[in-house]
mmCIF file as Biopython writes it, N, C-alpha, C and O atoms, coordinates in Angstrom:
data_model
#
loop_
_atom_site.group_PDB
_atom_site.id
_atom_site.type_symbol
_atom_site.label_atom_id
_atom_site.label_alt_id
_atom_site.label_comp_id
_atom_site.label_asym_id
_atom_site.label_entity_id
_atom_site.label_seq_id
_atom_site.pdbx_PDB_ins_code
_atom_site.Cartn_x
_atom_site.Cartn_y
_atom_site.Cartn_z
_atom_site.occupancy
_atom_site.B_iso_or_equiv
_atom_site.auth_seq_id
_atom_site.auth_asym_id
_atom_site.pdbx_PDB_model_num
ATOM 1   N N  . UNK A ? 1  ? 0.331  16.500  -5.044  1.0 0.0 1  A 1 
ATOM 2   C CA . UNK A ? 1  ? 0.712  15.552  -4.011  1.0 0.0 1  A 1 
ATOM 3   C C  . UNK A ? 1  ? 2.183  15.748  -3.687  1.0 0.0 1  A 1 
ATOM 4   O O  . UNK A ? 1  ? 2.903  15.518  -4.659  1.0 0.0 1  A 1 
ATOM 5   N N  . UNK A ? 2  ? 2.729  16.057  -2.745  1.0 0.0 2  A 1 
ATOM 6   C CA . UNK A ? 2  ? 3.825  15.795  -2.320  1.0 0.0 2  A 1 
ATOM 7   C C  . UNK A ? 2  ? 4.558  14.801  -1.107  1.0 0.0 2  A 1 
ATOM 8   O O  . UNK A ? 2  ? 4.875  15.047  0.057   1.0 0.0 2  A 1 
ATOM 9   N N  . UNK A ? 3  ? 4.667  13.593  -1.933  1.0 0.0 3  A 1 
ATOM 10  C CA . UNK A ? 3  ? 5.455  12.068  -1.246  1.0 0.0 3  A 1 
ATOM 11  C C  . UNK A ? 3  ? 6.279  11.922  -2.120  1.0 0.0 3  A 1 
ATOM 12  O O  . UNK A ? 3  ? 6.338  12.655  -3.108  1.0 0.0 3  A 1 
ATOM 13  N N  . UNK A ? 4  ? 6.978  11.041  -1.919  1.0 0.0 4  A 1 
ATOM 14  C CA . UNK A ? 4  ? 8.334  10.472  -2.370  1.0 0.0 4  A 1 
ATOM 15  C C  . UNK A ? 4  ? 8.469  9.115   -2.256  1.0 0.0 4  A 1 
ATOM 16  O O  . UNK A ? 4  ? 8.634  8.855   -1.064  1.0 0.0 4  A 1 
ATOM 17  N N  . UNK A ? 5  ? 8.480  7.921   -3.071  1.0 0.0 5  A 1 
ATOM 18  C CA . UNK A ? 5  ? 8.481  6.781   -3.207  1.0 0.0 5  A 1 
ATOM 19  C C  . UNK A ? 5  ? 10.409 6.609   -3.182  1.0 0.0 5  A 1 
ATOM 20  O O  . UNK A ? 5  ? 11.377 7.063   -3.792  1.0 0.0 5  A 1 
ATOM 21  N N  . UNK A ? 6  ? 10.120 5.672   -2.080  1.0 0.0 6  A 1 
ATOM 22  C CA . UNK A ? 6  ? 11.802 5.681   -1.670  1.0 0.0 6  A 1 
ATOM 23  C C  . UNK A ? 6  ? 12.057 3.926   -2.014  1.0 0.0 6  A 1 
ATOM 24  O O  . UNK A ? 6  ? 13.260 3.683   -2.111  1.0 0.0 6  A 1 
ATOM 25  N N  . UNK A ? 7  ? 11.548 3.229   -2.124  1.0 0.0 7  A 1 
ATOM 26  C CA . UNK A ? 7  ? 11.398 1.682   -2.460  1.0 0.0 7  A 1 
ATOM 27  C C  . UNK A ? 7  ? 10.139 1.063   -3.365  1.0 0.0 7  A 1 
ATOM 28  O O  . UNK A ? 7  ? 8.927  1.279   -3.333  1.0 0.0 7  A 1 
ATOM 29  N N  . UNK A ? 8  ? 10.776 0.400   -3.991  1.0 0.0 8  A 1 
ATOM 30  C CA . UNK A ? 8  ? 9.197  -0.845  -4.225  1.0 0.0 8  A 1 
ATOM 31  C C  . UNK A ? 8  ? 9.788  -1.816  -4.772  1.0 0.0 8  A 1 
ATOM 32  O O  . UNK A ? 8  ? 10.161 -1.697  -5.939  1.0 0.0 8  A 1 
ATOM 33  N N  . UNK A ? 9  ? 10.003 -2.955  -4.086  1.0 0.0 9  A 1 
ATOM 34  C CA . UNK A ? 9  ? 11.023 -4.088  -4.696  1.0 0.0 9  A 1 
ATOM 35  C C  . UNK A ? 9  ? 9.980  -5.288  -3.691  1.0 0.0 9  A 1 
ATOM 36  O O  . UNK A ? 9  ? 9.014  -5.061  -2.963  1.0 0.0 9  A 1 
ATOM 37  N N  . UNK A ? 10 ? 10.670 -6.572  -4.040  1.0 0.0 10 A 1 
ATOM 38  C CA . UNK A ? 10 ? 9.926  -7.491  -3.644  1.0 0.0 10 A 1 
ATOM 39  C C  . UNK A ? 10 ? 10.471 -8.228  -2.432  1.0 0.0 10 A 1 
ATOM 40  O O  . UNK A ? 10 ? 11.680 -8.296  -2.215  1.0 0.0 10 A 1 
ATOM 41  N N  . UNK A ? 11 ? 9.620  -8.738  -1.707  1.0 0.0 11 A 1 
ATOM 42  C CA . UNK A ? 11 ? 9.740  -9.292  0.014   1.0 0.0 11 A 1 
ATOM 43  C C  . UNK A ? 11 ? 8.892  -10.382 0.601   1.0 0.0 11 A 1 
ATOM 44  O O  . UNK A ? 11 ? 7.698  -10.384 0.900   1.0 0.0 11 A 1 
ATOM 45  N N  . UNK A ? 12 ? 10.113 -11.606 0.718   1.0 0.0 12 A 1 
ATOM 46  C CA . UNK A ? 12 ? 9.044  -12.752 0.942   1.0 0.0 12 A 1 
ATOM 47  C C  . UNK A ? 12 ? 7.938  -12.981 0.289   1.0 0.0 12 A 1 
ATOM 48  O O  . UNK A ? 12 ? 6.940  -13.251 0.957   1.0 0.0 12 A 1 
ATOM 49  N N  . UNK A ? 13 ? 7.815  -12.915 -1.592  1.0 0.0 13 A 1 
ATOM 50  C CA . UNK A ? 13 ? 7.203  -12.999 -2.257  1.0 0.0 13 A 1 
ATOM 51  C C  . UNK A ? 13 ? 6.243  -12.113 -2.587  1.0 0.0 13 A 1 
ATOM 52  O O  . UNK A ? 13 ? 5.431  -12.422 -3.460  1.0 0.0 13 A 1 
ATOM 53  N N  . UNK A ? 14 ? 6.178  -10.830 -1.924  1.0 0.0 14 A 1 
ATOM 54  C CA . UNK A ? 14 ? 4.741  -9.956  -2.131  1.0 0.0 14 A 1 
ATOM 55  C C  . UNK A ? 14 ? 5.718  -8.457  -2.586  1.0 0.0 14 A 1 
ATOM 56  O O  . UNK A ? 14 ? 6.923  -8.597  -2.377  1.0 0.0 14 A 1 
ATOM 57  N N  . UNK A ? 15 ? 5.428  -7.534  -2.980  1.0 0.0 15 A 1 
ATOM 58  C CA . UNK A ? 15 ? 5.419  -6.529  -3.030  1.0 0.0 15 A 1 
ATOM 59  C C  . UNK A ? 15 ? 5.882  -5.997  -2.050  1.0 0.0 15 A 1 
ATOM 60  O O  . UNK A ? 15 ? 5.861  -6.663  -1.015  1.0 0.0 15 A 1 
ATOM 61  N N  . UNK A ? 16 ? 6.442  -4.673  -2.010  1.0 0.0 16 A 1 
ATOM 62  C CA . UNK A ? 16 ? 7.028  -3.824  -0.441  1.0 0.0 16 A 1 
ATOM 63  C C  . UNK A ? 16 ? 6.845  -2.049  -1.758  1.0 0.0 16 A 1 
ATOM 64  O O  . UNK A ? 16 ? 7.377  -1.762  -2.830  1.0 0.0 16 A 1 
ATOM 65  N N  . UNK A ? 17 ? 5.652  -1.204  -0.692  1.0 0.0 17 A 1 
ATOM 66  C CA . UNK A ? 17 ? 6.204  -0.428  -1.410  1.0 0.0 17 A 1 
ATOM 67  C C  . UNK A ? 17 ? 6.463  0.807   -0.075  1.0 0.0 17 A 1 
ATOM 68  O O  . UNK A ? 17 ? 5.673  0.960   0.856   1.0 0.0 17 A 1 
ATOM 69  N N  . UNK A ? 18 ? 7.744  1.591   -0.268  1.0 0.0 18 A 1 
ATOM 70  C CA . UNK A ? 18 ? 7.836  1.966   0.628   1.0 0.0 18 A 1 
ATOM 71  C C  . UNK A ? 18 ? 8.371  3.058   0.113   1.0 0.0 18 A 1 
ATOM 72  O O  . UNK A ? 18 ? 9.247  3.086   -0.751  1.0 0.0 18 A 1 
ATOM 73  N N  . UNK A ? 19 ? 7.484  4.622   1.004   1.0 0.0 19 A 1 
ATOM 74  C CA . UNK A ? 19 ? 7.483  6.266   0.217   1.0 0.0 19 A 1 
ATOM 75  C C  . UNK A ? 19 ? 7.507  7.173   2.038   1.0 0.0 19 A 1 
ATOM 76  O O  . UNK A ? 19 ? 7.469  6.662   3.157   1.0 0.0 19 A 1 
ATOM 77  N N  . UNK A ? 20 ? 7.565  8.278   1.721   1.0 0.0 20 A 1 
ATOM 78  C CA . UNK A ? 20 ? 7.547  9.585   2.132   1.0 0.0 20 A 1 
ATOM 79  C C  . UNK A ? 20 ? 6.574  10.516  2.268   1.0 0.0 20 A 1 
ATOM 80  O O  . UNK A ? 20 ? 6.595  11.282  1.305   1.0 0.0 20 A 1 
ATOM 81  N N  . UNK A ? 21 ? 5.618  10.808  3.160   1.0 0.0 21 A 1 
ATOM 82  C CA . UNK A ? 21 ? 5.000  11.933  2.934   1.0 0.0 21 A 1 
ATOM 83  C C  . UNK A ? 21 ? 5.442  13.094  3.774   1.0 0.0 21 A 1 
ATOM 84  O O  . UNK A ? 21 ? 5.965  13.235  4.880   1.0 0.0 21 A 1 
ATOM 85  N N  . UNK A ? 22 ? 4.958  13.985  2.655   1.0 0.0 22 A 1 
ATOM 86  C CA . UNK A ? 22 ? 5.058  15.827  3.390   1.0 0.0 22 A 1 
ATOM 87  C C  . UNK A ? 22 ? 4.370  15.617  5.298   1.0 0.0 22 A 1 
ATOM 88  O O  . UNK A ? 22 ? 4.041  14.520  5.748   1.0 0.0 22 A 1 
ATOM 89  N N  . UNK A ? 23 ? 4.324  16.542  5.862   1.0 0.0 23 A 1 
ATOM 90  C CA . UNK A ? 23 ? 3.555  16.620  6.670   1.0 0.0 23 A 1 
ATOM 91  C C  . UNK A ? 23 ? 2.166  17.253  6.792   1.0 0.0 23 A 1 
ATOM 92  O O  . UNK A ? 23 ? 1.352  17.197  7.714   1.0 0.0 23 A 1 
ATOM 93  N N  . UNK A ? 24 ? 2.121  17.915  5.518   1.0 0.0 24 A 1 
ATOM 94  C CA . UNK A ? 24 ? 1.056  18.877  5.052   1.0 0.0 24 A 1 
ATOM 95  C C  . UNK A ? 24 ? -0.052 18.031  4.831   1.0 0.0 24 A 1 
ATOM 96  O O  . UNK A ? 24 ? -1.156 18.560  4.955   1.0 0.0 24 A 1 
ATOM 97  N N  . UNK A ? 25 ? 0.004  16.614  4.474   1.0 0.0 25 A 1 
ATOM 98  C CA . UNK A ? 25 ? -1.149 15.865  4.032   1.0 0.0 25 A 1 
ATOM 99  C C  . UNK A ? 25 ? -2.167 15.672  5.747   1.0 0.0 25 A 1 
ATOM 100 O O  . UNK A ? 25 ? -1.959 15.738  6.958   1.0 0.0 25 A 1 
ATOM 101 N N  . UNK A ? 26 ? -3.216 15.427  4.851   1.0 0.0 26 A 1 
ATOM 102 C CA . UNK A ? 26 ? -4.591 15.725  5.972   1.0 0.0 26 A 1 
ATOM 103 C C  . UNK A ? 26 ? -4.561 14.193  6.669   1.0 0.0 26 A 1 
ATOM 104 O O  . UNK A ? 26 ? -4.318 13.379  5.779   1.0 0.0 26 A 1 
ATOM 105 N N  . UNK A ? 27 ? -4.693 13.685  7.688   1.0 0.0 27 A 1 
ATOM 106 C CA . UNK A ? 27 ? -4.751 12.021  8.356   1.0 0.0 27 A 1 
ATOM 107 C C  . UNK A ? 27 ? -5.761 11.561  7.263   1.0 0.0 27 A 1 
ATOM 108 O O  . UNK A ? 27 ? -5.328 10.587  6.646   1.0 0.0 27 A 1 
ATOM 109 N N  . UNK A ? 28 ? -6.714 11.893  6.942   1.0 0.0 28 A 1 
ATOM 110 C CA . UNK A ? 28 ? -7.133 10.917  6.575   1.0 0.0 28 A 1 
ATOM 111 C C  . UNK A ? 28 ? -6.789 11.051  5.091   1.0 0.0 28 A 1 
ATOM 112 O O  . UNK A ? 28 ? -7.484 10.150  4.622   1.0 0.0 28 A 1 
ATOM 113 N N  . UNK A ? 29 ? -6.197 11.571  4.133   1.0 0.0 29 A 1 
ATOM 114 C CA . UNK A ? 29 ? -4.981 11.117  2.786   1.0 0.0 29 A 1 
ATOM 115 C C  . UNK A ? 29 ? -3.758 9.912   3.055   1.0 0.0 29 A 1 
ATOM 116 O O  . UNK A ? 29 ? -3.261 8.960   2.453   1.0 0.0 29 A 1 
ATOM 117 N N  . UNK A ? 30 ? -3.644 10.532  4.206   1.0 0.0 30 A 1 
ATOM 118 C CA . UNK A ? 30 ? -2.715 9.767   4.604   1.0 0.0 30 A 1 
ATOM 119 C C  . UNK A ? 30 ? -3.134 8.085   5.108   1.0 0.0 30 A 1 
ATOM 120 O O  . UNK A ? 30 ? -2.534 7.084   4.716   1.0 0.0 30 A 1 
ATOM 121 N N  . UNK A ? 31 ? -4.397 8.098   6.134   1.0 0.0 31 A 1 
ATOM 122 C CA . UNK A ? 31 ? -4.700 6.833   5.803   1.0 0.0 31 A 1 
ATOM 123 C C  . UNK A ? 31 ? -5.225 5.914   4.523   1.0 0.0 31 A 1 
ATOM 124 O O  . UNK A ? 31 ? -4.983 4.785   4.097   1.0 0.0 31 A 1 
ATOM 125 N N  . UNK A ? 32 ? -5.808 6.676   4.266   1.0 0.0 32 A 1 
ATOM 126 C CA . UNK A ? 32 ? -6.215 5.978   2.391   1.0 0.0 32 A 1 
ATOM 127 C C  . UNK A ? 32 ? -5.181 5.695   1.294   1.0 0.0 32 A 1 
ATOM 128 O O  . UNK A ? 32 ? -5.242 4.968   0.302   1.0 0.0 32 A 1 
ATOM 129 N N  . UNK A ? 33 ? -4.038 6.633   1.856   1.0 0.0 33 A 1 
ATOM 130 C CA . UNK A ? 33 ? -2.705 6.142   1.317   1.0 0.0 33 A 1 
ATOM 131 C C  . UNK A ? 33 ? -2.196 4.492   1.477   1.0 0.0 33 A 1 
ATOM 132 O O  . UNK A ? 33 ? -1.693 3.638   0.747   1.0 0.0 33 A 1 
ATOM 133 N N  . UNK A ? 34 ? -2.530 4.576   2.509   1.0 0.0 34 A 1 
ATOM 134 C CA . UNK A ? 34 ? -1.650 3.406   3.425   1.0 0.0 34 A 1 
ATOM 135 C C  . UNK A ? 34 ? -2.277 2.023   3.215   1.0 0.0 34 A 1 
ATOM 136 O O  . UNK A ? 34 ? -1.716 0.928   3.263   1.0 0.0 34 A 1 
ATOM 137 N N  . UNK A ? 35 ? -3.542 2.308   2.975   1.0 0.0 35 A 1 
ATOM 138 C CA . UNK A ? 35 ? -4.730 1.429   2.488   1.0 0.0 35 A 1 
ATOM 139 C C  . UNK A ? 35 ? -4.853 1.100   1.183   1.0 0.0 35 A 1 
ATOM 140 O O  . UNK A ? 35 ? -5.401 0.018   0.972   1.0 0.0 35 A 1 
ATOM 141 N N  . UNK A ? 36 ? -4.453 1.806   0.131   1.0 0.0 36 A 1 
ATOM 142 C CA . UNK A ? 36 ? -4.623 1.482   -0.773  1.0 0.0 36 A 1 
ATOM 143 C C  . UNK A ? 36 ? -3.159 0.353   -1.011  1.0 0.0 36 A 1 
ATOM 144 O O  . UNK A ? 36 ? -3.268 -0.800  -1.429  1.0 0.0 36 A 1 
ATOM 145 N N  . UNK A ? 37 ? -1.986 0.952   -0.672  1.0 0.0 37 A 1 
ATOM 146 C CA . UNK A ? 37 ? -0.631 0.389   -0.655  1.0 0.0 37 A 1 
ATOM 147 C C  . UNK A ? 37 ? -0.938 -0.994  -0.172  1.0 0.0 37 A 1 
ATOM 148 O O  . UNK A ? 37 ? -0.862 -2.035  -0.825  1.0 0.0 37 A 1 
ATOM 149 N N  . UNK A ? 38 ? -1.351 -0.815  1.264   1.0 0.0 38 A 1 
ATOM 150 C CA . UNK A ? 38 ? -1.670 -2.788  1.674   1.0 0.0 38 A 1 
ATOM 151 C C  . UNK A ? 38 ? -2.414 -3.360  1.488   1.0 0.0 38 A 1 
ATOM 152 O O  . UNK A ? 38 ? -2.612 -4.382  2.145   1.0 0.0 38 A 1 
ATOM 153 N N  . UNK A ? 39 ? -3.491 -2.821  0.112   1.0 0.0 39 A 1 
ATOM 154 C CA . UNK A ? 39 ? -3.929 -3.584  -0.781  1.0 0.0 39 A 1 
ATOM 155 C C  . UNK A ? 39 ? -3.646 -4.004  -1.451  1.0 0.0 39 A 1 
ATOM 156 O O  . UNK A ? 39 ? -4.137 -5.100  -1.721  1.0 0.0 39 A 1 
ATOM 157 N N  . UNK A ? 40 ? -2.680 -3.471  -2.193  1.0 0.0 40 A 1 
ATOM 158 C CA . UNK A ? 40 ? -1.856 -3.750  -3.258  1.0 0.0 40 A 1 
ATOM 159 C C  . UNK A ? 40 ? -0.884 -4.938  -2.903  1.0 0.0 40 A 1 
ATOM 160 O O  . UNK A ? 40 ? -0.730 -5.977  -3.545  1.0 0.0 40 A 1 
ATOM 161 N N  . UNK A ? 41 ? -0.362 -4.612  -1.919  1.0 0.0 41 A 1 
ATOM 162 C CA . UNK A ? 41 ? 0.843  -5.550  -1.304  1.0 0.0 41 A 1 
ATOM 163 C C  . UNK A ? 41 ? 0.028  -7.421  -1.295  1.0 0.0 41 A 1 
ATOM 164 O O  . UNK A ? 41 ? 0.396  -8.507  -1.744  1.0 0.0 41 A 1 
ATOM 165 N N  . UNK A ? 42 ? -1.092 -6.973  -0.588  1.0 0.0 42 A 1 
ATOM 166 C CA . UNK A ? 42 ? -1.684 -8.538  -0.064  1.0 0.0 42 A 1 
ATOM 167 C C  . UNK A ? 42 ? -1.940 -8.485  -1.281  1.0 0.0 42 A 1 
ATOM 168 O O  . UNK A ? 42 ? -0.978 -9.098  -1.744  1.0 0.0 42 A 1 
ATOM 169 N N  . UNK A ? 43 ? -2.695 -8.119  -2.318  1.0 0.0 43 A 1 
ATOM 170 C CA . UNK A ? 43 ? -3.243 -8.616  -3.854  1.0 0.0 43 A 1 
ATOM 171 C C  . UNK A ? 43 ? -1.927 -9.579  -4.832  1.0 0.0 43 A 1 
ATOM 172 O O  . UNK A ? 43 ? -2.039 -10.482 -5.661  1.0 0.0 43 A 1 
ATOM 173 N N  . UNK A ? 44 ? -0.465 -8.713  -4.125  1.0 0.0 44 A 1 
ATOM 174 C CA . UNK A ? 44 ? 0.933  -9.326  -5.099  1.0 0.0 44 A 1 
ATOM 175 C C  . UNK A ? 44 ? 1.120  -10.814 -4.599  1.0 0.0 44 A 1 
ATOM 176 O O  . UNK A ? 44 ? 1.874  -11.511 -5.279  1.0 0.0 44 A 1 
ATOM 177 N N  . UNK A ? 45 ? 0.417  -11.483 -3.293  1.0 0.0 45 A 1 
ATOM 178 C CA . UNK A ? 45 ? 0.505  -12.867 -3.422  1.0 0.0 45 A 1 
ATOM 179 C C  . UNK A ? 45 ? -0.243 -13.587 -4.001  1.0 0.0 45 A 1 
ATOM 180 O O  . UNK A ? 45 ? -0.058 -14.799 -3.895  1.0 0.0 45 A 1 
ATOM 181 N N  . UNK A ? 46 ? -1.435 -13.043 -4.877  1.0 0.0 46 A 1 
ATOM 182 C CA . UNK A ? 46 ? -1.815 -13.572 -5.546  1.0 0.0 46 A 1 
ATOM 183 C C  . UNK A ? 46 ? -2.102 -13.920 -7.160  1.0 0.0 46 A 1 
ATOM 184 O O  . UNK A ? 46 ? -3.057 -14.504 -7.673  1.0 0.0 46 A 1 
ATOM 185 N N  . UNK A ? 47 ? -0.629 -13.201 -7.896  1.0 0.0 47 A 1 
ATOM 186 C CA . UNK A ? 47 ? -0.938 -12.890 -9.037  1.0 0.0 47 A 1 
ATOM 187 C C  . UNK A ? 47 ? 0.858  -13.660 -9.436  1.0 0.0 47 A 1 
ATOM 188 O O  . UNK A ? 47 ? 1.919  -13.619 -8.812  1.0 0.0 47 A 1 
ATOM 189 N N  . UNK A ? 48 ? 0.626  -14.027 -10.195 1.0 0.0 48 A 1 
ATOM 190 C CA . UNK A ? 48 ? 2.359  -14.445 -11.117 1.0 0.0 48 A 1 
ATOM 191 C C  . UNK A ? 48 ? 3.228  -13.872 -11.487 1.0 0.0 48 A 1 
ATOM 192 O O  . UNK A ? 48 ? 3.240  -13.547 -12.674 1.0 0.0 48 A 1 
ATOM 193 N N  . UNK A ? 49 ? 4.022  -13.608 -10.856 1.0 0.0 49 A 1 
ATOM 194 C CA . UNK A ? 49 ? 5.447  -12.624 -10.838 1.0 0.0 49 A 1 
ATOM 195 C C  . UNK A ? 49 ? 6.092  -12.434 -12.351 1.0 0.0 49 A 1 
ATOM 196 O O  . UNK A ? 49 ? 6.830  -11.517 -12.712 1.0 0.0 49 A 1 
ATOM 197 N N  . UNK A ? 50 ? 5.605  -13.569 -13.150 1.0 0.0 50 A 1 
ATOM 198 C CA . UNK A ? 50 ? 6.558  -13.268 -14.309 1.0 0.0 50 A 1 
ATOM 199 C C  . UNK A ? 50 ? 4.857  -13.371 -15.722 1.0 0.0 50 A 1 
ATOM 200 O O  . UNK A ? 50 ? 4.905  -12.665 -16.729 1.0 0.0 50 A 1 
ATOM 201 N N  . UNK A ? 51 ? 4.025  -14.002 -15.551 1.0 0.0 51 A 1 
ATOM 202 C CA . UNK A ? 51 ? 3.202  -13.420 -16.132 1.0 0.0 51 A 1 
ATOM 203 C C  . UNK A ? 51 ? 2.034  -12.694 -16.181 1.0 0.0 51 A 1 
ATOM 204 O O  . UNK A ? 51 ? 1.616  -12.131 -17.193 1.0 0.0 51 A 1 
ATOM 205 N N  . UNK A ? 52 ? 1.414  -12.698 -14.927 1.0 0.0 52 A 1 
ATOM 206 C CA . UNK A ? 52 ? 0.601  -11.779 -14.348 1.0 0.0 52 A 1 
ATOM 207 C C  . UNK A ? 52 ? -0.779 -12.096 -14.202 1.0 0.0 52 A 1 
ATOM 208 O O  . UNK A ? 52 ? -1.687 -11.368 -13.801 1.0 0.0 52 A 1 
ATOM 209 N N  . UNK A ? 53 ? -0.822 -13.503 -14.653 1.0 0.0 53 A 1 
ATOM 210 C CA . UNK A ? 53 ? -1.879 -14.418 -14.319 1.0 0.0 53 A 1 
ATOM 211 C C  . UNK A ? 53 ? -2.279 -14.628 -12.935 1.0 0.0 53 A 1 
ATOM 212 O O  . UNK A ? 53 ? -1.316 -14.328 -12.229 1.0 0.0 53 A 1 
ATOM 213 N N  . UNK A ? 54 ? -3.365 -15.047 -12.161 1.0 0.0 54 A 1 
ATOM 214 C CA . UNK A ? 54 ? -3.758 -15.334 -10.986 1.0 0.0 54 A 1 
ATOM 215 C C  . UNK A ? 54 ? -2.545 -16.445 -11.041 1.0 0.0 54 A 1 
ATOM 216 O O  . UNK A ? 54 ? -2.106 -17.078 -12.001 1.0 0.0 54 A 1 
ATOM 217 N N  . UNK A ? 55 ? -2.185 -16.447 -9.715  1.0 0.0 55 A 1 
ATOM 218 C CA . UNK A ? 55 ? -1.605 -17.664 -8.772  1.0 0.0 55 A 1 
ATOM 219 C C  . UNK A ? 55 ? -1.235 -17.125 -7.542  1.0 0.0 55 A 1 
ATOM 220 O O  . UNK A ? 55 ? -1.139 -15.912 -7.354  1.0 0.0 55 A 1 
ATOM 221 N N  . UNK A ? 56 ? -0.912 -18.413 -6.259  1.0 0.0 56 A 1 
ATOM 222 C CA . UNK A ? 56 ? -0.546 -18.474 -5.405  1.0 0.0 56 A 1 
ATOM 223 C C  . UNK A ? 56 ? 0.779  -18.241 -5.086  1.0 0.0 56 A 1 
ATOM 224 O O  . UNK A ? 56 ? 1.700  -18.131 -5.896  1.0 0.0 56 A 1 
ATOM 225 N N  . UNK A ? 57 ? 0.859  -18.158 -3.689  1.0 0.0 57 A 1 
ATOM 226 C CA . UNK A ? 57 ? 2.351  -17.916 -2.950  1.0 0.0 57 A 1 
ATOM 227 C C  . UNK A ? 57 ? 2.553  -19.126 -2.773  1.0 0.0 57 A 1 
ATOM 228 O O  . UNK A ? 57 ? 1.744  -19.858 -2.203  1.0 0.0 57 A 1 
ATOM 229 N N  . UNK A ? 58 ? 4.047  -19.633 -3.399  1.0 0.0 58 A 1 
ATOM 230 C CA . UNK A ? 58 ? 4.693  -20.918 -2.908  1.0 0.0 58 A 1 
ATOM 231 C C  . UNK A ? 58 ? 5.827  -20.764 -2.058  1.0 0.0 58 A 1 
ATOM 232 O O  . UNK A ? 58 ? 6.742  -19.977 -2.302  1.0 0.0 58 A 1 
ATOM 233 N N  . UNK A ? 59 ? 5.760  -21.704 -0.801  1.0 0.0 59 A 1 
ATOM 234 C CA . UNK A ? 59 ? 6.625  -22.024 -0.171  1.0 0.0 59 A 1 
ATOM 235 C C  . UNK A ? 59 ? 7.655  -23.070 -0.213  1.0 0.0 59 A 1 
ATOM 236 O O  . UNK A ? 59 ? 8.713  -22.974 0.409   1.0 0.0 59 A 1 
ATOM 237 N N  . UNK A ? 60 ? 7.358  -24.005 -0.906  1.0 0.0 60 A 1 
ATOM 238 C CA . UNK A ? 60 ? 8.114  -25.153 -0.893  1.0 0.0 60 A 1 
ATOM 239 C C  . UNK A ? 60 ? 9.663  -24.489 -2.111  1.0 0.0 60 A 1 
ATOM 240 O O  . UNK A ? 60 ? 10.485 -25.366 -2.380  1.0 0.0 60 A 1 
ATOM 241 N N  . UNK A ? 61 ? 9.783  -23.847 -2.387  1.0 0.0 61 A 1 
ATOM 242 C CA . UNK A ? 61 ? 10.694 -23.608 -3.323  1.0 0.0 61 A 1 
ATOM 243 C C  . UNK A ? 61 ? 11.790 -23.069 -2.778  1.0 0.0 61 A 1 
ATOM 244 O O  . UNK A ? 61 ? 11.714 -21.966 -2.236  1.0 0.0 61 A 1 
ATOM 245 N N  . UNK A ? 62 ? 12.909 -23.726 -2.836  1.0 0.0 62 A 1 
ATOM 246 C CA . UNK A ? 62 ? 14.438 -23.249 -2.632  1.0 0.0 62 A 1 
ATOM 247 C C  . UNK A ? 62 ? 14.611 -22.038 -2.335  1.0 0.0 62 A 1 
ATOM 248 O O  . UNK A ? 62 ? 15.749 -21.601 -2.164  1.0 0.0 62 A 1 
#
């Protein structure tokens, strides 16, 4: 595989992961890439940042 993961830090409570690909990859690697990533991303509002238990995204917090 040749990509490059240039970020993955957190954003408005969810996950951000953000990479590089070659141009060599085939469209559809590249979409299943992208798919799997904004799965991941929507799944990080639902899990506990510090223990990894199911929970929700809160808004009410400072």
């Amino acid at each position: 595989m040749d990509f490059e993961v240039s970020q993955v830090k957190e954003k408005f409570g969810t996950l951000r992961f953000y990479f590089h690909l070659a141009e060599s990859h085939t469209r559809e690697f590249t979409d299943q890439l992208y798919d799997i990533v904004r799965l991941w991303e929507e799944r990080s509002a639902t899990v506990c940042e510090k223990c990894g238990n199911p929970g929700e995204q809160r808004t009410d917090l400072p």
